[in-house]
C-alpha positions in Angstrom: -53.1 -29.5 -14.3 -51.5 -32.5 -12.7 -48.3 -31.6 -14.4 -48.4 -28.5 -12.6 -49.2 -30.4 -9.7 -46.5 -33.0 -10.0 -44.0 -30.2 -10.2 -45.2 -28.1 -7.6 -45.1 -31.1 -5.5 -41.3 -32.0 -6.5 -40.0 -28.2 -6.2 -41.4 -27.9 -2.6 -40.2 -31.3 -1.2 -38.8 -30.9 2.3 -34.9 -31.7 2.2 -34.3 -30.7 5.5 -37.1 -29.3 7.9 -35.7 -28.3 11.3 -38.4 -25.6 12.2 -41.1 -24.0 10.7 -39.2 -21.5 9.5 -36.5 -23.7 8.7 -37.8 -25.7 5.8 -35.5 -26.5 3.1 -36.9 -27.5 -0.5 -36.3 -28.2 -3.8 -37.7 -24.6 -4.6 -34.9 -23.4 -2.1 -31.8 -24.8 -3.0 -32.5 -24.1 -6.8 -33.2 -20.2 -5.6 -29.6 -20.2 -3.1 -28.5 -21.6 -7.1 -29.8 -18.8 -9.0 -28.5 -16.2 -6.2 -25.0 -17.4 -6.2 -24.8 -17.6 -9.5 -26.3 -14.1 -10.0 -24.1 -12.8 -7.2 -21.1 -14.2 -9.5 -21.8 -13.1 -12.5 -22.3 -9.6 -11.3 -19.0 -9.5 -9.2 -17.4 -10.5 -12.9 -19.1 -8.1 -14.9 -18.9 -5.1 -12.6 -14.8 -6.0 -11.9 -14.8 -6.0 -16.3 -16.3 -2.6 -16.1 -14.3 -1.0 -13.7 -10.9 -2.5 -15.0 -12.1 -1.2 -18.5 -12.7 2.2 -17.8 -9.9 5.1 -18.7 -10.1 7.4 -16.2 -8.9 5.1 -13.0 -5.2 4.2 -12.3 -4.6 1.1 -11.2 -5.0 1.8 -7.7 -7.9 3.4 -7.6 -9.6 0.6 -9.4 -8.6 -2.2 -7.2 -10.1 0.3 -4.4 -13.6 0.5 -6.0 -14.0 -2.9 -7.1 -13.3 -4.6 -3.5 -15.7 -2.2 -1.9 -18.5 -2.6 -4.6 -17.6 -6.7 -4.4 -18.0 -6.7 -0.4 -21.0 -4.7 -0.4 -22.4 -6.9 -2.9 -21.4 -10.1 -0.8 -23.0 -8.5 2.4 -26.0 -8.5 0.3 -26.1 -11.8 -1.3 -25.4 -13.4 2.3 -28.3 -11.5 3.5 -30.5 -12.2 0.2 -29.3 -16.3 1.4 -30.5 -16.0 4.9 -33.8 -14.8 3.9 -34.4 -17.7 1.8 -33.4 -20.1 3.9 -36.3 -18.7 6.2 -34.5 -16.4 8.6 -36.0 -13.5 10.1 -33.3 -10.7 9.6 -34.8 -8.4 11.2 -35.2 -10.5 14.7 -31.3 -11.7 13.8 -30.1 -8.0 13.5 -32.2 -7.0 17.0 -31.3 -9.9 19.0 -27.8 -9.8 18.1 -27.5 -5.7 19.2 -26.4 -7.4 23.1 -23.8 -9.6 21.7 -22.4 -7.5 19.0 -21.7 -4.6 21.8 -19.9 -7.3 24.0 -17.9 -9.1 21.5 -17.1 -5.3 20.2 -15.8 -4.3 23.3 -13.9 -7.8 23.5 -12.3 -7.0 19.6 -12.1 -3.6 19.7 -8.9 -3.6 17.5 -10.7 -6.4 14.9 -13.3 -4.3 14.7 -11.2 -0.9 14.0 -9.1 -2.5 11.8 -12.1 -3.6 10.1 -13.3 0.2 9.9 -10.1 1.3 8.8 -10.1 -1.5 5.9 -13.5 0.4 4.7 -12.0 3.8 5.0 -8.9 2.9 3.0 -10.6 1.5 0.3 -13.3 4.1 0.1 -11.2 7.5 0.2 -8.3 6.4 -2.1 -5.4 7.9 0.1 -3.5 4.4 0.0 -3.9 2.7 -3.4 -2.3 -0.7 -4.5 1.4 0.1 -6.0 1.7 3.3 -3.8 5.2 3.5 -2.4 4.6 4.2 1.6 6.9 5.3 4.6 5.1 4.0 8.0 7.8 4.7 11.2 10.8 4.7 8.4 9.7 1.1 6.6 9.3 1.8 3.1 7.2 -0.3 1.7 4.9 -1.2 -1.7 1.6 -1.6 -1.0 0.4 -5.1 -2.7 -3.0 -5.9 -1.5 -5.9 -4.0 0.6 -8.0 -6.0 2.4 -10.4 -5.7 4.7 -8.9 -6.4 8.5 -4.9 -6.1 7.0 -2.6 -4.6 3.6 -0.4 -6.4 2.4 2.8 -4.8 1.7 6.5 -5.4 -0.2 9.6 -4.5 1.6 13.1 -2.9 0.0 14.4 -6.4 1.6 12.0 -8.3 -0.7 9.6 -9.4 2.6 6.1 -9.1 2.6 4.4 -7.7 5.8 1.0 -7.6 6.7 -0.1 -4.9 8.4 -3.0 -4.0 10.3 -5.4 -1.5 8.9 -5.4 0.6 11.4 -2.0 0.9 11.8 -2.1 3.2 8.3 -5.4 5.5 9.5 -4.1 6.1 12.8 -0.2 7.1 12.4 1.2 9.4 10.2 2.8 8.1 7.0 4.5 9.3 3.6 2.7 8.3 0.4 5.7 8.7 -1.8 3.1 8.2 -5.2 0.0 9.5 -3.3 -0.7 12.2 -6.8 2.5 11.4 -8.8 4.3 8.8 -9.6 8.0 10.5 -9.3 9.3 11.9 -6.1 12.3 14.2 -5.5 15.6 13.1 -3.8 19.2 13.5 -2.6 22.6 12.5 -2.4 25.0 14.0 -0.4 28.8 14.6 -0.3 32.0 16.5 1.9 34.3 17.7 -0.2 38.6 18.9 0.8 38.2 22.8 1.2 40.8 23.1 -1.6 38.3 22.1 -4.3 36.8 23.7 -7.0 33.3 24.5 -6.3 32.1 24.9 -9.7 33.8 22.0 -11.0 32.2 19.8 -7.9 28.8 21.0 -8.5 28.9 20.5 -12.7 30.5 17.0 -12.4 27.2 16.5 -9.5 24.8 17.7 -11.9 26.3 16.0 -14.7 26.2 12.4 -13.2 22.9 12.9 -12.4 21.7 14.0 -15.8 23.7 10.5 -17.4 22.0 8.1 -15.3 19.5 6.1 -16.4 16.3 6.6 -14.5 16.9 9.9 -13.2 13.9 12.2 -15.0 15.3 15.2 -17.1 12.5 17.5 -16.1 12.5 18.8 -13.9 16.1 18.6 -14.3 18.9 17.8 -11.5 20.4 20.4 -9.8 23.1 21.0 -6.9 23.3 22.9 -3.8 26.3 24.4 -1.8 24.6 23.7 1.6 27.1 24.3 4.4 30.8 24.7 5.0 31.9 21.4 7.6 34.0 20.9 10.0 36.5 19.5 7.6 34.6 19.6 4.2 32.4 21.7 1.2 29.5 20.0 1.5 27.1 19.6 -1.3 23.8 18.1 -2.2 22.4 17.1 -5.8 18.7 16.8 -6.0 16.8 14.9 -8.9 13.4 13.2 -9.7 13.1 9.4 -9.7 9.8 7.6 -10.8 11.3 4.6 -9.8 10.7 5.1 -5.8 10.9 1.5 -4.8 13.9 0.6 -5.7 15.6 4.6 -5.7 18.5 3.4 -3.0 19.9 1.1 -5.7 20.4 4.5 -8.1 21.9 6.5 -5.5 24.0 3.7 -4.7 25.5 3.9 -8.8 25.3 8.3 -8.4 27.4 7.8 -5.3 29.3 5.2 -7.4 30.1 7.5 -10.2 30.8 10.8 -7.8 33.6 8.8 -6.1 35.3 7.8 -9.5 35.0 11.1 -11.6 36.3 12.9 -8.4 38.9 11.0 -8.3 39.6 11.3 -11.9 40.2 15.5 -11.1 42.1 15.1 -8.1 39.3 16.3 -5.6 39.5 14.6 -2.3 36.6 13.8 -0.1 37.9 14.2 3.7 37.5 11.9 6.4 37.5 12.2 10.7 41.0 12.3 11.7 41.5 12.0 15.4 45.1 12.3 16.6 45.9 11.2 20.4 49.4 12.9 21.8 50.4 10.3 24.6 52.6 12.3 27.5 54.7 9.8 29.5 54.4 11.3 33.1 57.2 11.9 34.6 58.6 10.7 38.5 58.7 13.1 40.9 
């Protein structure tokens, strides 16, 4: 019994006693301990779980395991104040007066904030997804709660608000696939062999590397110009980031095998006739 005594008298020893609701023991730091270390250990084995599991890409499970992890770390801060002898209830009620004013102060903290929650709840922008936002391509990195994180074409990394990607319209390039469909154009001399221009199209297409084979390239005679035949080839790339650098080598490869059969690709010409005026 006075073991039990003794210990009961060690565990509630006032550290720091500000109030009478603010009493800090022994008892009370070894609890904030155990819930820290509880909050931990959860946030590792639930991160395990998700990364584990088959039927999430990537994106999707960085998504669920930062909303799970802040929900949890709302929790635990709340589980802390509650210990420590705060009244959450009178917190929550007294702060409603300030929360409105600082609200109206941050509006766009606060709807970035929202906007944070959103994207990692619905999915529609994962990590690794290739984006368009007002004609920056971009590779989204990291999805926090106020800002994402983002990789440029130019190798820069941007943060951008949150609700910068809710609120504008944008082009999620890998939104349900991970290949996309695009072009590369060319003018052709009116003299040319259309048949020949659009196999030797497809054909470059088909032999470079990264260019999917199905669905397969194909060409199209879009339009006669002003002063060329001009055609399109269309293909499917799965490597979206970096696609410019393979249209760079198709455009590469058009110019030289074009070459090769003698068909010319026009340019502008502008000629200017000077007239001397003559004295009357």
């Amino acid at each position: 019994m006075k073991e039990n005594k003794d210990l009961n008298d060690i565990l509630n020893y006032s550290i720091i006693k500000l109030s009478k609701t603010l009493d800090i023991k022994i008892l009370t730091i070894i609890e904030l301990m155990v819930i820290i270390a509880v909050t931990f250990l959860l946030l590792y084995l639930i991160k395990k779980a998700i990364y584990k599991s088959r039927h999430l890409d990537i994106g999707k499970k960085y998504s669920l395991n930062n909303l799970i992890r802040y929900i949890i770390i709302i929790i635990a801060l709340g589980w802390i104040l509650q210990t420590l002898g705060f009244n959450l209830k009178i917190i929550l009620a007294g702060s409603a007066a300030l929360l409105v004013g600082v609200g109206l102060g941050l509006q766009n903290l606060f709807s970035d904030f929202v906007s944070g929650i959103i994207l990692l709840a619905d999915s529609s922008i994962k990590v690794n997804d290739v984006i368009d936002v007002n004609g920056l391509v971009c590779e989204v990195r990291e999805i926090n709660l106020r800002t994402t994180l983002v990789l440029t074409r130019d190798d820069k990394f941007i943060l951008l608000p949150n609700t910068l990607l809710t609120k504008n319209e944008l082009i999620n390039w890998t939104h349900s696939i991970t290949s996309s469909r695009f072009e590369v154009s060319v003018g052709v001399d009116y003299s040319s062999d259309i048949d020949l221009v659009m196999n030797i199209m497809k054909e470059v297409c088909e032999q470079q590397d990264g260019i999917l084979t199905v669905p397969e390239p194909f060409v199209r005679f879009n339009d006669f110009g002003d002063s060329s035949l001009l055609f399109t080839v269309y293909f499917w790339c799965e490597h979206v980031f970096r696609v410019e650098n393979i249209k760079s080598q198709i455009r590469h490869d058009l110019f030289n095998r074009f070459r090769q059969q003698g068909i010319g690709i026009p340019f502008p010409q502008r000629v200017v006739h000077l007239q001397e005026s003559k004295e009357v």
